[in-house]
N, C-alpha and C positions, 0 to 999 in steps of 0.2 A: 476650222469648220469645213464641212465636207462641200463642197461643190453641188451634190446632190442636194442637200439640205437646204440650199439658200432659196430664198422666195424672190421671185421678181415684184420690184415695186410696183408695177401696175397690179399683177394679180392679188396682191396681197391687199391693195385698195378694195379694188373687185369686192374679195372676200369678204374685208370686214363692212362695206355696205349692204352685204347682202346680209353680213351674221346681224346687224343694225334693224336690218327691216324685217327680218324673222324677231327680232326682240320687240320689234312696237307690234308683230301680228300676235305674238303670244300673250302679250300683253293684252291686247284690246279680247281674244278670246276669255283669258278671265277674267278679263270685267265682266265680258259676257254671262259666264259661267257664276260670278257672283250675282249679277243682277237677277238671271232667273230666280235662283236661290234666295235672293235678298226681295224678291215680289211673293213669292212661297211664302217664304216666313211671314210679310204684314197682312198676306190674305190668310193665313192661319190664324194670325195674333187675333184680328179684327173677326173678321166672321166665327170662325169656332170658339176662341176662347171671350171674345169680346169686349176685347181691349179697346178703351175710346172708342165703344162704339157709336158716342155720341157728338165725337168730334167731328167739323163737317167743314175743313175748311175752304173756301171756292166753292162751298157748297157740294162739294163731294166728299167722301169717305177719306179720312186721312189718309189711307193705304195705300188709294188711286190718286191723290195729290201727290203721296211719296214716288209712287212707280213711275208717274208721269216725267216727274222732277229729276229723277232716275234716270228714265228712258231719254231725254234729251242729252244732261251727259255723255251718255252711251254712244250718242248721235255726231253728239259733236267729238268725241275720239275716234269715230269708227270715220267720219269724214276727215279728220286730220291724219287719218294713217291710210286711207288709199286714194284721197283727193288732194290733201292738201303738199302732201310729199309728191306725188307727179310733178304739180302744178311748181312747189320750190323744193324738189327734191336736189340731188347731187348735181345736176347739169346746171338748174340755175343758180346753185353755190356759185358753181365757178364761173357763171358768165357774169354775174354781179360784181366777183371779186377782180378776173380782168377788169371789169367797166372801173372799178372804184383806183386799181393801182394804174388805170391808163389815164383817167382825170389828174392824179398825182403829179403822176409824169408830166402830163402838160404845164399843171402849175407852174412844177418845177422848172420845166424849159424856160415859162413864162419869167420866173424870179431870174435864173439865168441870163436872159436875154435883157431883163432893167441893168442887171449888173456888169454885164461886158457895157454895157451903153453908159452909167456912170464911171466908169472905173477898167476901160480897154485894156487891154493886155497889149507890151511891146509888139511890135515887127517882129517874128524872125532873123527878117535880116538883121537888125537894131540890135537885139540878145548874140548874135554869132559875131555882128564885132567888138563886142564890149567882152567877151570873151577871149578874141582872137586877141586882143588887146594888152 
């Protein structure tokens, strides 16, 4: 493979977070794009054609119980894709995942340090003459 062609692994990181977060924006745009469309159609269904027009549930119009119900979804994607990704986007991936493989490590030192304590390892010196020997 050519030299030219090769991608540096930071970049390539880079890239595919940013191709990541261009896919949750296009994403929540056609939600967007459907929800206009999908409140169009129950205010057409209900008022012109008058479909359940006598449904009322919450005491309102089916249509604006559906939109509402709707519009919250919408609410809560559109805060998960520019608030909630800041807040634990990429940088707190990795500061989570140090924190969790640096507790590890401790552990481990911890297990280590019962086990040289039940079960010490020879001298150096002890092992060179039994060798020497």
């Amino acid at each position: 493979m050519d030299s030219k062609k090769k991608i540096d692994p930071e970049i390539r990181e880079l890239y595919e977070n940013a191709h990541q977060r261009v896919k949750q924006k296009k994403r929540l745009m056609t939600h967007l794009v459907f929800f206009i469309a999908g409140s169009v159609i129950f205010i057409v269904l209900n008022i012109m054609v008058g479909y359940q027009s006598g449904f009322k549930p919450l005491g309102m119009d089916w249509f604006v119980t559906a939109i509402l119900i709707w519009l919250f979804f919408f609410l809560v994607h559109a805060i998960n894709v520019f608030m909630v990704n800041k807040l634990m986007g990429k940088e707190w991936e990795e500061k989570q995942m140090n924190r969790l493989v640096e507790k590890q490590l401790e552990r481990l030192r911890k297990l280590q340090q019962k086990v040289d304590k039940k079960h010490p390892v020879q001298q150096t010196n002890e092992i060179q003459k039994s060798n020497n020997s």
